[in-house]
Chimera marker file (.cmm) of the C-alpha trace (Angstrom):
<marker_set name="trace">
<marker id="1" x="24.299" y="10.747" z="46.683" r="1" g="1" b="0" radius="0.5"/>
<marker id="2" x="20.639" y="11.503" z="45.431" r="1" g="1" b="0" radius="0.5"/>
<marker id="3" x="22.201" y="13.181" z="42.148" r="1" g="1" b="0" radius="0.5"/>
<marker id="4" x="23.735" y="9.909" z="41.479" r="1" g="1" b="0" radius="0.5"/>
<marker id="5" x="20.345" y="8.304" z="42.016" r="1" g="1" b="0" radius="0.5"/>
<marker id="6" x="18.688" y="10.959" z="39.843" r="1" g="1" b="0" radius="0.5"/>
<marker id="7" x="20.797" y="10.221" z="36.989" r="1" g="1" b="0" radius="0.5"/>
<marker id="8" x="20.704" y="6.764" z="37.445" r="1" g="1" b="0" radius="0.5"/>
<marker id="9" x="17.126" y="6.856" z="37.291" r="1" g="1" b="0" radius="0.5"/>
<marker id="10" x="17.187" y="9.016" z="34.249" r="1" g="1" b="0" radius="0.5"/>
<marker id="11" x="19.765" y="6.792" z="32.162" r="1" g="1" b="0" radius="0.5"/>
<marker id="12" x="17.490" y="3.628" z="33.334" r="1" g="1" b="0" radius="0.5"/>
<marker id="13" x="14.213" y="5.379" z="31.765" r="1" g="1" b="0" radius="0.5"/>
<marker id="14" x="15.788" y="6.794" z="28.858" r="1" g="1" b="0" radius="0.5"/>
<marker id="15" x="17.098" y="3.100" z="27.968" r="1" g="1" b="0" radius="0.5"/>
<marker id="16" x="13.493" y="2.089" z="28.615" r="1" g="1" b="0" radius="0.5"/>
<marker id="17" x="12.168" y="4.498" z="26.775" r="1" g="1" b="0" radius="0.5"/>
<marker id="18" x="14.511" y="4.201" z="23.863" r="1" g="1" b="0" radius="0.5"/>
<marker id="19" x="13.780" y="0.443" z="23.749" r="1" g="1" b="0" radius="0.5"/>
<marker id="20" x="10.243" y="0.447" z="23.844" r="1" g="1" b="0" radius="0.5"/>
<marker id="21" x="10.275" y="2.797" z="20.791" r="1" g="1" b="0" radius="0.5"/>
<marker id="22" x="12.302" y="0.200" z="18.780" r="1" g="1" b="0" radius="0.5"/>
<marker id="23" x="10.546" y="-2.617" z="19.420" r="1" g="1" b="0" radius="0.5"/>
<marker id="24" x="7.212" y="-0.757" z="18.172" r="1" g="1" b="0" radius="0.5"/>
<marker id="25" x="8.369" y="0.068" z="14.801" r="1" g="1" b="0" radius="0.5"/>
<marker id="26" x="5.865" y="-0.553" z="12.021" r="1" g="1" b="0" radius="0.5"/>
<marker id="27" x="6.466" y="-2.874" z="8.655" r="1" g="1" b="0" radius="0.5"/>
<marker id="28" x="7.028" y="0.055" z="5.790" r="1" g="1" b="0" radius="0.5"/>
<marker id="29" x="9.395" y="-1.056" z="3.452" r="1" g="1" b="0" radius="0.5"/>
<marker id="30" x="9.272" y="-4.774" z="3.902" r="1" g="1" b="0" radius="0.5"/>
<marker id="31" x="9.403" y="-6.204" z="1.186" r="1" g="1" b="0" radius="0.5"/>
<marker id="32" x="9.579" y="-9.730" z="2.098" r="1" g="1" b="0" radius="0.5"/>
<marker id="33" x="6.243" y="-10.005" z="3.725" r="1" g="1" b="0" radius="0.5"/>
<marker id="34" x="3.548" y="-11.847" z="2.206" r="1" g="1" b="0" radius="0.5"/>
<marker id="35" x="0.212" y="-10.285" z="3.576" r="1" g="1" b="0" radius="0.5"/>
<marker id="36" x="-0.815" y="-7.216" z="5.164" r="1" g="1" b="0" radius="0.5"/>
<marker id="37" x="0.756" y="-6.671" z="8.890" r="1" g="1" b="0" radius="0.5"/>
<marker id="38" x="-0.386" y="-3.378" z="9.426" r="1" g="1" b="0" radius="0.5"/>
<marker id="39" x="1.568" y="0.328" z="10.473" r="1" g="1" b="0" radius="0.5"/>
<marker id="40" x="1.212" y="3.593" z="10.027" r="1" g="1" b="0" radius="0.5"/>
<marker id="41" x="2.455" y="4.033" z="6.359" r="1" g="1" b="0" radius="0.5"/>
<marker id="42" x="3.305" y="1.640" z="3.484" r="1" g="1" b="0" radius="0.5"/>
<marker id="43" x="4.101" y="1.437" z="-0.124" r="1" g="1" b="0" radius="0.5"/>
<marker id="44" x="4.416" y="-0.943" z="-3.387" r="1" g="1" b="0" radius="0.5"/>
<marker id="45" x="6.002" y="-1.004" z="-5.884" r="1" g="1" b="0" radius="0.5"/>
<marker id="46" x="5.094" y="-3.065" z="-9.283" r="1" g="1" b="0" radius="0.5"/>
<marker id="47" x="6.621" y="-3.049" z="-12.631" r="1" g="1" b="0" radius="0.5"/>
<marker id="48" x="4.155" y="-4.399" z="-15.454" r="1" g="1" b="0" radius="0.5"/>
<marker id="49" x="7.276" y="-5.009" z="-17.727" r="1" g="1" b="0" radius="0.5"/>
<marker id="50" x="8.543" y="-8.139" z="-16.869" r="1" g="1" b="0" radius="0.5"/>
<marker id="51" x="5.822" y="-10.638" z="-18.755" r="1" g="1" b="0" radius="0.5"/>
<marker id="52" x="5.473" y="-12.447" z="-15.029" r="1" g="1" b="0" radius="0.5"/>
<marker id="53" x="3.364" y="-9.700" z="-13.698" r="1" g="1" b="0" radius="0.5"/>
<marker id="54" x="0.134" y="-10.746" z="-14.814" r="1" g="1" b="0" radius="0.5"/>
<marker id="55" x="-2.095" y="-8.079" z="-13.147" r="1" g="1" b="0" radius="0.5"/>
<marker id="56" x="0.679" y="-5.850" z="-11.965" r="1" g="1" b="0" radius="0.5"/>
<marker id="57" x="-0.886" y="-3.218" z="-9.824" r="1" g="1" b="0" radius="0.5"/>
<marker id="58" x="-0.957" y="-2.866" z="-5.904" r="1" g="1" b="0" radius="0.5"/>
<marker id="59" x="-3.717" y="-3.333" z="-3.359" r="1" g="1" b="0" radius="0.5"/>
<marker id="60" x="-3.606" y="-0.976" z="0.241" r="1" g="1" b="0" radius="0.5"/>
<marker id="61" x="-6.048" y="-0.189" z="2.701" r="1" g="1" b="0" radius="0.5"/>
<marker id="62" x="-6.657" y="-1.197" z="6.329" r="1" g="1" b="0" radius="0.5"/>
<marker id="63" x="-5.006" y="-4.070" z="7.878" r="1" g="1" b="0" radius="0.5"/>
<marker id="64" x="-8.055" y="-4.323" z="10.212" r="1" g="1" b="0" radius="0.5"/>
<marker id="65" x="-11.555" y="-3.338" z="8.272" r="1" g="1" b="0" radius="0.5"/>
<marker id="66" x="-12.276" y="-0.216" z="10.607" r="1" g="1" b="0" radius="0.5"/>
<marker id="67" x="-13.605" y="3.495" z="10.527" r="1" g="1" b="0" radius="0.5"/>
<marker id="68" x="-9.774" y="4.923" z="10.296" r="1" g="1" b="0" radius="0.5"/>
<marker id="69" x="-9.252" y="7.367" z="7.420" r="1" g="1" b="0" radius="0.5"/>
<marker id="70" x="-6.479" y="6.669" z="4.821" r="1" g="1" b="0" radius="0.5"/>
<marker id="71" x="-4.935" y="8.783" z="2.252" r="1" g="1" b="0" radius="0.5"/>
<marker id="72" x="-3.678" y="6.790" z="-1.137" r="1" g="1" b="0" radius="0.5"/>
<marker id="73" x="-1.468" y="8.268" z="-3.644" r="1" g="1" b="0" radius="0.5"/>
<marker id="74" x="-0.554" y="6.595" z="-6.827" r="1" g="1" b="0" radius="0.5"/>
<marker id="75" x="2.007" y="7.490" z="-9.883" r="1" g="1" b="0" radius="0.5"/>
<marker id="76" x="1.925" y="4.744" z="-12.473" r="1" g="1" b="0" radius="0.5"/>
<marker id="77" x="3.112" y="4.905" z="-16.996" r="1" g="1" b="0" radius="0.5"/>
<marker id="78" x="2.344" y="2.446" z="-19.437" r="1" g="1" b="0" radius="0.5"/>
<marker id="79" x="5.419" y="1.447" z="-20.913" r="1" g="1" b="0" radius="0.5"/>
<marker id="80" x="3.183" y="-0.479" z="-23.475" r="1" g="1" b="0" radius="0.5"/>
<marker id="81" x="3.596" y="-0.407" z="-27.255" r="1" g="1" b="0" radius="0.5"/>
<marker id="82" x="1.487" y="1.003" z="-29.559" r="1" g="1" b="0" radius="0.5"/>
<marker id="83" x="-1.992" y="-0.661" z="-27.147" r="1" g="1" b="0" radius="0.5"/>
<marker id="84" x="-4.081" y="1.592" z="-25.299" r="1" g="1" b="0" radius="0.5"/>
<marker id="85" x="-5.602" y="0.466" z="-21.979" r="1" g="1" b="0" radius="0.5"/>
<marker id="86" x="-6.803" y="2.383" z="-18.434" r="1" g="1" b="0" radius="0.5"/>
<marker id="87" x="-5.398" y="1.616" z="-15.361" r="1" g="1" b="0" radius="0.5"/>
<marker id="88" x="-9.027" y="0.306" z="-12.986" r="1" g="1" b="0" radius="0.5"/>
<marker id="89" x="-9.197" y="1.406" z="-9.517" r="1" g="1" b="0" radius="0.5"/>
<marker id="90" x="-11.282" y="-1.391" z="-7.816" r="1" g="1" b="0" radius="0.5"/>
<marker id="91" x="-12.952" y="-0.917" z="-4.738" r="1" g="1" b="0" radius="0.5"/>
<marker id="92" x="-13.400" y="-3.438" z="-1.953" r="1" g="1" b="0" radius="0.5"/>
<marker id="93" x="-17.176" y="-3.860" z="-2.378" r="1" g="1" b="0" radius="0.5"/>
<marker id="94" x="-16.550" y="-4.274" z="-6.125" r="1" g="1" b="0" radius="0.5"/>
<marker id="95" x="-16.863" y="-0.609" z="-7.309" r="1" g="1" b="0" radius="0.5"/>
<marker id="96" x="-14.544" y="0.270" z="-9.724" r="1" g="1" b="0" radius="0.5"/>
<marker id="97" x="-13.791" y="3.419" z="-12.060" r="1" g="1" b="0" radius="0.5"/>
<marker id="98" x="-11.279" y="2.727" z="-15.454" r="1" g="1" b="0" radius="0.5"/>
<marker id="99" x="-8.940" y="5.718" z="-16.201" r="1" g="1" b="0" radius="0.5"/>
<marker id="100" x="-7.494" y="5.619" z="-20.075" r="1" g="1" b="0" radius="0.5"/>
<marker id="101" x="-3.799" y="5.436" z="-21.039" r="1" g="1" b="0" radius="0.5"/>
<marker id="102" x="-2.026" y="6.009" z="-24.019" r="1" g="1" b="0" radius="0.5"/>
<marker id="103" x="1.437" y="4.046" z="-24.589" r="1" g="1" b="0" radius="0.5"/>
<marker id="104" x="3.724" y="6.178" z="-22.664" r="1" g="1" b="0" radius="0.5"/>
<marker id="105" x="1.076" y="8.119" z="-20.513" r="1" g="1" b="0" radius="0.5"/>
<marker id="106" x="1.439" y="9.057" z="-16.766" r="1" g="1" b="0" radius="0.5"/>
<marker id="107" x="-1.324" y="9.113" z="-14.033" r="1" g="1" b="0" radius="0.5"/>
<marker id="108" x="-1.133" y="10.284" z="-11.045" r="1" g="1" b="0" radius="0.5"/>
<marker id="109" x="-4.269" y="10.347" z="-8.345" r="1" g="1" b="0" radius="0.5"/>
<marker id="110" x="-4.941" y="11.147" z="-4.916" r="1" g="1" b="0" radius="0.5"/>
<marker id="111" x="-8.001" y="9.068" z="-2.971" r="1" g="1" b="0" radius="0.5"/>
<marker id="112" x="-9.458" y="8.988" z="0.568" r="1" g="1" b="0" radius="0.5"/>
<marker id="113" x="-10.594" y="5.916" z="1.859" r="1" g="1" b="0" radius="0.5"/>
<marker id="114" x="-11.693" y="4.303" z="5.247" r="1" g="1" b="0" radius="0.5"/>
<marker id="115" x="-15.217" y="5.474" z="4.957" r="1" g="1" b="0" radius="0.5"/>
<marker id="116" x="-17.825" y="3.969" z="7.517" r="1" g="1" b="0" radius="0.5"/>
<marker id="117" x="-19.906" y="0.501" z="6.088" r="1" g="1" b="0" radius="0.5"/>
<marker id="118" x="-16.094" y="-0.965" z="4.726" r="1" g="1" b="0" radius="0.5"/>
<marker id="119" x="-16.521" y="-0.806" z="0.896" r="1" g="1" b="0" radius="0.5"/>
<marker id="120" x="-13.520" y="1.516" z="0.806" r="1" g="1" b="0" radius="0.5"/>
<marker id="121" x="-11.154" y="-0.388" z="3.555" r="1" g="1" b="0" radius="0.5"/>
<marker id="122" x="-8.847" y="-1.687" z="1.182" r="1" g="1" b="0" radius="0.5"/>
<marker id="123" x="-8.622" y="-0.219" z="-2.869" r="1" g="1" b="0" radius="0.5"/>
<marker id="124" x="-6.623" y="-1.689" z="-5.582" r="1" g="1" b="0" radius="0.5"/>
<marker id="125" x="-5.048" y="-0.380" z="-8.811" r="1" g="1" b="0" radius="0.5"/>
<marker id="126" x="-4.688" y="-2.697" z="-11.830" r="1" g="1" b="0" radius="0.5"/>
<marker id="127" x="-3.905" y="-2.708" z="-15.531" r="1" g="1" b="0" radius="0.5"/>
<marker id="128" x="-6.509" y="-3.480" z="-17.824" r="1" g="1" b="0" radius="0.5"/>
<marker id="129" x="-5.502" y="-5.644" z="-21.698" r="1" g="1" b="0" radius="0.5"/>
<marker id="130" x="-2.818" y="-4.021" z="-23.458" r="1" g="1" b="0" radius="0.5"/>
<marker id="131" x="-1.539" y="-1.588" z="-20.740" r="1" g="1" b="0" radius="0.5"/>
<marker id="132" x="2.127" y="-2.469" z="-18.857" r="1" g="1" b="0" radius="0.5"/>
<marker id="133" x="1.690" y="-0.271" z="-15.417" r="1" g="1" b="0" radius="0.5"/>
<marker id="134" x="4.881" y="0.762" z="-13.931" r="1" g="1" b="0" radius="0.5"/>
<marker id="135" x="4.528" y="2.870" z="-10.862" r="1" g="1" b="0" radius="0.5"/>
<marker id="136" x="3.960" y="3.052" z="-7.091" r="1" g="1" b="0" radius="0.5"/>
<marker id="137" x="1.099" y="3.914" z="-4.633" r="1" g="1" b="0" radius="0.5"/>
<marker id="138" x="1.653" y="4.697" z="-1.291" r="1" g="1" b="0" radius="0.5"/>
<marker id="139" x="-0.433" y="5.037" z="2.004" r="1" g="1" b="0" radius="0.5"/>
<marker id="140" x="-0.909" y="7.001" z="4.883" r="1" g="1" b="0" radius="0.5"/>
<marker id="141" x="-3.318" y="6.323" z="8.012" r="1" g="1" b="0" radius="0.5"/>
<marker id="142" x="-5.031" y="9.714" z="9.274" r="1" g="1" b="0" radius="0.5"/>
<marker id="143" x="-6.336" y="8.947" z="12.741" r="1" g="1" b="0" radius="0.5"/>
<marker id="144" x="-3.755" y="5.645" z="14.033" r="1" g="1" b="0" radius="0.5"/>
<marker id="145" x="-5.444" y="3.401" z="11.697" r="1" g="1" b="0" radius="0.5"/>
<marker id="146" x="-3.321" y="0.050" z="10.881" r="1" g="1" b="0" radius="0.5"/>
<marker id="147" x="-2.609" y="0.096" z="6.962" r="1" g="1" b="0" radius="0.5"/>
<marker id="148" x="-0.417" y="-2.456" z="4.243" r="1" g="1" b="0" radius="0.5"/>
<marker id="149" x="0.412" y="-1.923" z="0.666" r="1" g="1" b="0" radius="0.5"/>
<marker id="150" x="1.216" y="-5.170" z="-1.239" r="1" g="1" b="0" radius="0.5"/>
<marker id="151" x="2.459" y="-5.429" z="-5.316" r="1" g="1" b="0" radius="0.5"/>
<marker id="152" x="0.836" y="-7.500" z="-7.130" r="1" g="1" b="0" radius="0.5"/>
<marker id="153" x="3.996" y="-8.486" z="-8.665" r="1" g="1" b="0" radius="0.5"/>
<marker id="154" x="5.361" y="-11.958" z="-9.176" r="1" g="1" b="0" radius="0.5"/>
<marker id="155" x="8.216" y="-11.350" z="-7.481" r="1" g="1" b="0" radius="0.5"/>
<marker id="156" x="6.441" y="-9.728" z="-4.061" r="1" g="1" b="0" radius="0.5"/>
<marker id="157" x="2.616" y="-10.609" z="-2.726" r="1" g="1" b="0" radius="0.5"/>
<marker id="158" x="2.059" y="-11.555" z="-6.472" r="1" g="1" b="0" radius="0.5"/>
<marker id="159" x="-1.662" y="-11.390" z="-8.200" r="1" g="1" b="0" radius="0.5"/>
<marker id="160" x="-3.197" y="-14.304" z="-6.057" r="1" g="1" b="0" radius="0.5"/>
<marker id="161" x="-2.585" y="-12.398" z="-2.773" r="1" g="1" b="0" radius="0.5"/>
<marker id="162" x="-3.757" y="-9.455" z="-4.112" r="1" g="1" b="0" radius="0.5"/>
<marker id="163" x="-7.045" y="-11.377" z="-5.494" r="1" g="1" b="0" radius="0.5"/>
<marker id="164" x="-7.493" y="-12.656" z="-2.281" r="1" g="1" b="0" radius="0.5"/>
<marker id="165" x="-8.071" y="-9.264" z="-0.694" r="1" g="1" b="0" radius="0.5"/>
<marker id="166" x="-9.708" y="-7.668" z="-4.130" r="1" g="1" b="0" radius="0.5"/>
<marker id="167" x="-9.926" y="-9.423" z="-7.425" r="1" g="1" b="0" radius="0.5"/>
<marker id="168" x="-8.530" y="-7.562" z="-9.994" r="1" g="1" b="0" radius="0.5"/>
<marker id="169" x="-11.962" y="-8.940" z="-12.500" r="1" g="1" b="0" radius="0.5"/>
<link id1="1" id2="2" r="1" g="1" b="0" radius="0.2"/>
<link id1="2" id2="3" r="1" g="1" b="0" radius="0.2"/>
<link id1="3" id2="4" r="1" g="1" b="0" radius="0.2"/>
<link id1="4" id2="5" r="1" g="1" b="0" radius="0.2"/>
<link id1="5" id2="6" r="1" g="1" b="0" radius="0.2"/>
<link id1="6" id2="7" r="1" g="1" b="0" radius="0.2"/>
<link id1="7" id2="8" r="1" g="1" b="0" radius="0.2"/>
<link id1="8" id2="9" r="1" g="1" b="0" radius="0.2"/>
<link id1="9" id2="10" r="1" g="1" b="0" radius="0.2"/>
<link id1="10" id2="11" r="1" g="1" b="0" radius="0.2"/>
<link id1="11" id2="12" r="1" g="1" b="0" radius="0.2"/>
<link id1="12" id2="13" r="1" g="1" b="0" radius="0.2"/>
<link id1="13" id2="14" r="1" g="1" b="0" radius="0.2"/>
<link id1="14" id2="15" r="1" g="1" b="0" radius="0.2"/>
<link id1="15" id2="16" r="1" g="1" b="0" radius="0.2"/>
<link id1="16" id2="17" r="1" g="1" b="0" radius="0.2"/>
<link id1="17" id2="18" r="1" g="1" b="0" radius="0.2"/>
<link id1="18" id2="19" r="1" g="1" b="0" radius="0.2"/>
<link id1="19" id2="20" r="1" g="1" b="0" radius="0.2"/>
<link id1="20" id2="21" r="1" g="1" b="0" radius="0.2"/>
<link id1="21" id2="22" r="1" g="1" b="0" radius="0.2"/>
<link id1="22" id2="23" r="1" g="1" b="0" radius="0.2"/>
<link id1="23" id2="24" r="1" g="1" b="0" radius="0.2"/>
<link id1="24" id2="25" r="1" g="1" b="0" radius="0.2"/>
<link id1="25" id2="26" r="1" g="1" b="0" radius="0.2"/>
<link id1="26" id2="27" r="1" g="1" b="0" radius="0.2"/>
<link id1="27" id2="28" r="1" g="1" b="0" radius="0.2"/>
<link id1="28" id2="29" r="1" g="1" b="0" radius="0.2"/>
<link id1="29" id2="30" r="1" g="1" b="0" radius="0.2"/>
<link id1="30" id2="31" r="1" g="1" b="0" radius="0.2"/>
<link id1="31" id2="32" r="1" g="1" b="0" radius="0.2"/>
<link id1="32" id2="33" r="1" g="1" b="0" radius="0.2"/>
<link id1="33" id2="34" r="1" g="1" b="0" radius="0.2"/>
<link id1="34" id2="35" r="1" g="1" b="0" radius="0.2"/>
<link id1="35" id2="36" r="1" g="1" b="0" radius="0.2"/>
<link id1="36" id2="37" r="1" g="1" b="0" radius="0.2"/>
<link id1="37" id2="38" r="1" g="1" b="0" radius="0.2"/>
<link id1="38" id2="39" r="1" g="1" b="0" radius="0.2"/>
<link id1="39" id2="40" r="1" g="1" b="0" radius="0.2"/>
<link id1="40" id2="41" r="1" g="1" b="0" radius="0.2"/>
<link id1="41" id2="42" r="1" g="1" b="0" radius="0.2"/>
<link id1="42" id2="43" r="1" g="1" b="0" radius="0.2"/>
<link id1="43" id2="44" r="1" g="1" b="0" radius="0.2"/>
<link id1="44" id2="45" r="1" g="1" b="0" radius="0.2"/>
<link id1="45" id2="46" r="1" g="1" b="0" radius="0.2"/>
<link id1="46" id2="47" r="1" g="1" b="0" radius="0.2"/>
<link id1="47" id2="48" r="1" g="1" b="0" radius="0.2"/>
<link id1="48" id2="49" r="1" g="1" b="0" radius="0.2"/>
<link id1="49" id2="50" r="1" g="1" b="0" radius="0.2"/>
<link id1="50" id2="51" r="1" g="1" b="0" radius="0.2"/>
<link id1="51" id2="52" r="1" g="1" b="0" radius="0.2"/>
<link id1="52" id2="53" r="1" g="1" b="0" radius="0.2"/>
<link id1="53" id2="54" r="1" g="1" b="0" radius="0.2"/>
<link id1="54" id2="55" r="1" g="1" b="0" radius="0.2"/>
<link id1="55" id2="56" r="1" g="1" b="0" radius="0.2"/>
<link id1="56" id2="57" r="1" g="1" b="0" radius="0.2"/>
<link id1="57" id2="58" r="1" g="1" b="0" radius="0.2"/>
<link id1="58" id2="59" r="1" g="1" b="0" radius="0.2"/>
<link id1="59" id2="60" r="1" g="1" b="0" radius="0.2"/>
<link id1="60" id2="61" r="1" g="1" b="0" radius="0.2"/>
<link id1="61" id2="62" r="1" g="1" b="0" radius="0.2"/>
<link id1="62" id2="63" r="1" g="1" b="0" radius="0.2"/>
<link id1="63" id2="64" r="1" g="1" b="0" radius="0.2"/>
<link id1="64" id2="65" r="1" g="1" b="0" radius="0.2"/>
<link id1="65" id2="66" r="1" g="1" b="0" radius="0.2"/>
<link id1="66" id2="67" r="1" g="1" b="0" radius="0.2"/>
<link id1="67" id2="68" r="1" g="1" b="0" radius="0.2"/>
<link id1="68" id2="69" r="1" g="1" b="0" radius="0.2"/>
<link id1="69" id2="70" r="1" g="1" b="0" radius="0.2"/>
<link id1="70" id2="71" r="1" g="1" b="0" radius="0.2"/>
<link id1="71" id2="72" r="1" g="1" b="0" radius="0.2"/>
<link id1="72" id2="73" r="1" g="1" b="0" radius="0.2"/>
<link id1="73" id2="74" r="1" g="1" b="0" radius="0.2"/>
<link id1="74" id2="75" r="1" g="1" b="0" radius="0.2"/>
<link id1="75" id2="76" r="1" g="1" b="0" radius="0.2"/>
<link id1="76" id2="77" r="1" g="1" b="0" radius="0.2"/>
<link id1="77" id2="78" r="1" g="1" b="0" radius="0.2"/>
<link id1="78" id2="79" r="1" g="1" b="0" radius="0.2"/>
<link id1="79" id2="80" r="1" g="1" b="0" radius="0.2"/>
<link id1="80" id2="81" r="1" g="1" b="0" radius="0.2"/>
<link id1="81" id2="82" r="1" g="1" b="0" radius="0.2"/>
<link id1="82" id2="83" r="1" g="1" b="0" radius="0.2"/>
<link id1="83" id2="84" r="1" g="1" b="0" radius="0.2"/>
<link id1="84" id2="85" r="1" g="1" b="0" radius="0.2"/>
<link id1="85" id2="86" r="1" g="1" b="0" radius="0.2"/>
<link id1="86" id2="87" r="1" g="1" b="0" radius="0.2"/>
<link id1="87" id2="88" r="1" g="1" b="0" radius="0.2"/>
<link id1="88" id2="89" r="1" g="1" b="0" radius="0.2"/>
<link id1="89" id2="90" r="1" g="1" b="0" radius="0.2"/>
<link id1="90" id2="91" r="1" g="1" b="0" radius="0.2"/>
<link id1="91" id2="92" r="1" g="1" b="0" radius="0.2"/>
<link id1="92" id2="93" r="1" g="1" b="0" radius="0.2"/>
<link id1="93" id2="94" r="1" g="1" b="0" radius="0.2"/>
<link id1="94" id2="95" r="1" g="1" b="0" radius="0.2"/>
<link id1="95" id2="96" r="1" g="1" b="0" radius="0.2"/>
<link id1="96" id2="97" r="1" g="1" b="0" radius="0.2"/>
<link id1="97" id2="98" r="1" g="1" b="0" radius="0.2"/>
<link id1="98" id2="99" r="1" g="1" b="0" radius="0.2"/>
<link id1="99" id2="100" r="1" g="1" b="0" radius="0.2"/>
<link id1="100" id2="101" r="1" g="1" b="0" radius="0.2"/>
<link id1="101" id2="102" r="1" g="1" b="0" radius="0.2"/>
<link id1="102" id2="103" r="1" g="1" b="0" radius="0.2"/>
<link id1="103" id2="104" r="1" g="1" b="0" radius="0.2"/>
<link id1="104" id2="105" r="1" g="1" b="0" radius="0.2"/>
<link id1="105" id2="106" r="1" g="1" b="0" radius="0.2"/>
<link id1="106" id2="107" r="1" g="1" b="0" radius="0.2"/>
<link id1="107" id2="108" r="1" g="1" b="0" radius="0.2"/>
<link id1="108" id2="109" r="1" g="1" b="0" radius="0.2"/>
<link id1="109" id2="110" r="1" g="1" b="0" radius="0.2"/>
<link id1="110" id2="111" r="1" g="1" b="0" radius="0.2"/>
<link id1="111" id2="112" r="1" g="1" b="0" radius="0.2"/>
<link id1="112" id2="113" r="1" g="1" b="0" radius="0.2"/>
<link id1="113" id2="114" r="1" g="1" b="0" radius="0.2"/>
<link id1="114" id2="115" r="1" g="1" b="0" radius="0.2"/>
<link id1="115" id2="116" r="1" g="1" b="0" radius="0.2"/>
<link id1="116" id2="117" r="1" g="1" b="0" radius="0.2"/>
<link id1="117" id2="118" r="1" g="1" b="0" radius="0.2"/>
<link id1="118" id2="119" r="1" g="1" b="0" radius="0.2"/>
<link id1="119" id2="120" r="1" g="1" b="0" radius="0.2"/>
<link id1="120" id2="121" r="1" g="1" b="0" radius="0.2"/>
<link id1="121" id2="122" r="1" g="1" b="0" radius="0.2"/>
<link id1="122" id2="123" r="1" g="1" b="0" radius="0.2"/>
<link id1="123" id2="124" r="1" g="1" b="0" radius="0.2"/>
<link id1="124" id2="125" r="1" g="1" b="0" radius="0.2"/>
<link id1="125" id2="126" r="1" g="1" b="0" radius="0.2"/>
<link id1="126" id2="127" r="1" g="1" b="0" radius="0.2"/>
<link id1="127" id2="128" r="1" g="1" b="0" radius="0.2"/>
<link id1="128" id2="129" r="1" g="1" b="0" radius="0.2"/>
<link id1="129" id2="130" r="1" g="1" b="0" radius="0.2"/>
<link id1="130" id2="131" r="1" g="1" b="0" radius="0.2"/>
<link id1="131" id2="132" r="1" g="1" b="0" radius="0.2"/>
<link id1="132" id2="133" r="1" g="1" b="0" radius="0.2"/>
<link id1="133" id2="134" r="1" g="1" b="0" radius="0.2"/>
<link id1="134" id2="135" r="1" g="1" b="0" radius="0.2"/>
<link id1="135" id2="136" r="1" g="1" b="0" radius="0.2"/>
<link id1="136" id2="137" r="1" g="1" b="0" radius="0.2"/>
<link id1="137" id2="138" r="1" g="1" b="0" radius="0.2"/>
<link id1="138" id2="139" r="1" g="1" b="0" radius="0.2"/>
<link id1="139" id2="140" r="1" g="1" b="0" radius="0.2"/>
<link id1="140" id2="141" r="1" g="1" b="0" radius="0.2"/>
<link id1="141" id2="142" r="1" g="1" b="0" radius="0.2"/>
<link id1="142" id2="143" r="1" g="1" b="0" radius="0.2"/>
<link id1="143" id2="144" r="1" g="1" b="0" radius="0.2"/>
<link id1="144" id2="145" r="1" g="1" b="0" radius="0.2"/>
<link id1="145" id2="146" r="1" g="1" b="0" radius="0.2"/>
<link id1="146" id2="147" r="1" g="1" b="0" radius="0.2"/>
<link id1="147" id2="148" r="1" g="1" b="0" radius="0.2"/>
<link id1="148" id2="149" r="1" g="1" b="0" radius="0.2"/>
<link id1="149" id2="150" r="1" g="1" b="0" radius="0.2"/>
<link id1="150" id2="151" r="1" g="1" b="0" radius="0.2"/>
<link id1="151" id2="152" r="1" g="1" b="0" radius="0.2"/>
<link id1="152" id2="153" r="1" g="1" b="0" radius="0.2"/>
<link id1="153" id2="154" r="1" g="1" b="0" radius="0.2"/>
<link id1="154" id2="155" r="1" g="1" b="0" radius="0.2"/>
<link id1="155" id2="156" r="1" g="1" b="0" radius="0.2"/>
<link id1="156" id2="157" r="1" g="1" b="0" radius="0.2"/>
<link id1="157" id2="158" r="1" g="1" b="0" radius="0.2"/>
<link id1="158" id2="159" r="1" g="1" b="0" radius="0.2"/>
<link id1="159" id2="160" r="1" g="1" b="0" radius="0.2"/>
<link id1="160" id2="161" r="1" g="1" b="0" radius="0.2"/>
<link id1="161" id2="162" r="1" g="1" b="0" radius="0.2"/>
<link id1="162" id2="163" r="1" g="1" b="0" radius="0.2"/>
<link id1="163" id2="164" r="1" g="1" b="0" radius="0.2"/>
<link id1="164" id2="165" r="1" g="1" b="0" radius="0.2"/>
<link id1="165" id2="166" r="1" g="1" b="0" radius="0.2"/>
<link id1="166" id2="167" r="1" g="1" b="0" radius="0.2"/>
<link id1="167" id2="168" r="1" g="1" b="0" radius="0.2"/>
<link id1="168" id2="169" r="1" g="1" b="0" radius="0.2"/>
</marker_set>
């Protein structure tokens, strides 16, 4: 009788258990949402192609502006045409640095952010004149921090929602 109790007990937790754990799933990958919900990872995806995405690009950092270190990775090409331009990374205190692209050029970077005093919480990569960013940047929180990813895409958060967290100017 109590190893029908034990094992009772243990199919009871392990449905517990096994609930729990799906009901505390974070947001990556949804690409429906309009604003930053927060999990553990998250990426974006923009396509400067398609003459809609007026400051393509992506903006990610912490959902809630705290000490928690985040590691960014972005990949973008400019599928411009004949134009040079840079792809900006913007900071959220306004700081920016401008990397130049030829037509057909790839970049590829690696940043920390998270840093105490906020002006890294949230960083955002956007096309300058002439350049047609295609890429995707993804993000990683080191220490249980909450972090988002949005495109700046028409078709996703779009260039207003993105402004709203860091303007792209």
């Amino acid at each position: 009788m109590r190893g029908r109790h034990a094992v009772a007990i243990a199919v009871v937790a392990f449905i517990v258990v096994g609930l729990t754990t799906l009901g505390s799933g974070d947001d990556k990958g949804d690409k429906d949402r309009k604003g930053p919900k927060g999990g553990r990872s998250d990426f974006a995806l923009f396509d400067g192609t398609n003459p809609a995405n007026v400051g393509s690009g992506a903006v990610c950092g912490l959902a809630r502006k705290s000490d928690h270190p985040f590691t960014l990775h972005v990949t973008v090409t400019n599928f411009a045409a004949g134009a040079a331009g840079s792809v900006r990374v913007i900071y959220a205190d306004g700081d920016s640095v401008s990397y130049p692209m030829a037509p057909n050029d790839k970049f590829q970077i690696s940043l920390i952010g998270g840093s105490k005093g906020g002006a890294d919480h949230a960083i955002r990569m956007a096309g300058t004149e002439g350049t047609q960013l295609v890429g995707q940047a993804s993000i990683l929180s080191e220490e249980g921090g909450k972090v988002f990813c949005l495109s700046c895409d028409a078709d996703s958060a779009g260039d207003a929602a993105c402004d709203a967290i860091i303007p792209d100017e």
